[in-house]
C-alpha positions in Angstrom: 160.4 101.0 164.0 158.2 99.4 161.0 159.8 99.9 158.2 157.5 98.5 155.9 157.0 99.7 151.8 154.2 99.9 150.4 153.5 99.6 146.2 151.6 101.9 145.3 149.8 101.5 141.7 150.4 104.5 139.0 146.5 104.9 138.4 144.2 104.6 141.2 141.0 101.5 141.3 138.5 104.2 141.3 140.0 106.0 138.3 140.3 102.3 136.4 136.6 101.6 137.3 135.6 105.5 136.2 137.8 104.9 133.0 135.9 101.4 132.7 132.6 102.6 133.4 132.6 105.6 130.9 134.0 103.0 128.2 130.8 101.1 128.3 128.4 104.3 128.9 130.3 105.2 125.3 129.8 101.5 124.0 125.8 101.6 124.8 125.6 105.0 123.1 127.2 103.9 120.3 125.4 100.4 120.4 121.9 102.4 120.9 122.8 105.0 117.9 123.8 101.8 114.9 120.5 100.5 116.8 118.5 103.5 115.6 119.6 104.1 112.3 119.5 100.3 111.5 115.8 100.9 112.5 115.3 104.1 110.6 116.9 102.7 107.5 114.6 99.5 107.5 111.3 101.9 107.7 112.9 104.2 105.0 113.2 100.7 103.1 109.8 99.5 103.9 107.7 102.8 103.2 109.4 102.6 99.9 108.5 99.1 99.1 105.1 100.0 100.3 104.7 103.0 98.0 106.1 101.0 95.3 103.7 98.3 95.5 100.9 101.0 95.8 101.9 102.3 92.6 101.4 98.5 90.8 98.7 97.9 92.4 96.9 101.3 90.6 98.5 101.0 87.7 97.1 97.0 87.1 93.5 98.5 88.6 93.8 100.8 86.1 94.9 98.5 83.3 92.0 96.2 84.4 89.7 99.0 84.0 91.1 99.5 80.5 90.3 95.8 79.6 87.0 95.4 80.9 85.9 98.7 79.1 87.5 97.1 76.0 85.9 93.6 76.4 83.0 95.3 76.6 83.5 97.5 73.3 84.0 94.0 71.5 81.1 92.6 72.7 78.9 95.2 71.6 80.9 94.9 68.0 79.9 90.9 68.3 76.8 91.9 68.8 76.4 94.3 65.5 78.0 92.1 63.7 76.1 88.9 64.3 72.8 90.9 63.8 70.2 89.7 62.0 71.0 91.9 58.5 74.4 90.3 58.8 72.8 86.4 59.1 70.5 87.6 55.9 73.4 88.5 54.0 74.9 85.4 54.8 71.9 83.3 54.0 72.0 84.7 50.7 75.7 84.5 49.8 75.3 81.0 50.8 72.4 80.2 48.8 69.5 79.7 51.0 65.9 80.8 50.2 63.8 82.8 52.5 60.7 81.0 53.6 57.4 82.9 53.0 55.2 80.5 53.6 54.8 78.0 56.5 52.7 74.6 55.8 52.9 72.2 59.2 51.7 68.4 59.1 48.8 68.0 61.1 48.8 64.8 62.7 45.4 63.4 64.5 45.5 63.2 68.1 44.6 59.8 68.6 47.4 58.7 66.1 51.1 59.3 67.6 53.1 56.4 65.1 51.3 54.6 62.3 52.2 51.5 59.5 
């Protein structure tokens, strides 16, 4: 007779291996989930930063708009008041005369410099 013994482990390799198995099913599930909201959070981010610089970029169109409509209010005001009634009065308050008469020098042709 063989009498031989045998150990025999509590838990058996295929039940280790399931146990092992379904750990790292769980871990790529988990993995895969922080994966997708670490995704969904950065486009959350980056539509808002998107949005956000939509907004600036209408409000500073808009406050352009504003500015070139003004410039060109104060040009037109340039323009009245540098108009010729405005030089007259300011010929006057500074003395000048206003010229009625025009005499020019007439020169002969054939003569450009004489002694």
């Amino acid at each position: 007779m063989n009498n031989t013994s045998a150990l025999t482990f509590p838990v058996s390799i295929s039940r280790i291996l399931s146990l092992k198995s379904r750990l790292i099913f769980k871990l790529f599930w988990i993995f895969f989930l922080i994966l997708t909201l670490a995704l969904i959070l950065l486009y959350i981010f980056q539509v808002s930063s998107l949005a956000n610089e939509k907004y600036l970029i209408r409000e500073n169109q808009e406050r352009l708009e504003e500015a070139s409509k003004e410039i060109e209010r104060l040009k037109i005001d340039l323009a009245k008041s540098h108009s010729r009634e405005e030089f007259d009065n300011l010929a006057q308050d500074l003395g000048f005369d206003k010229i009625e008469n025009i005499h020019y020098i007439y020169v002969p042709e054939t003569r450009v410099v004489t002694k």
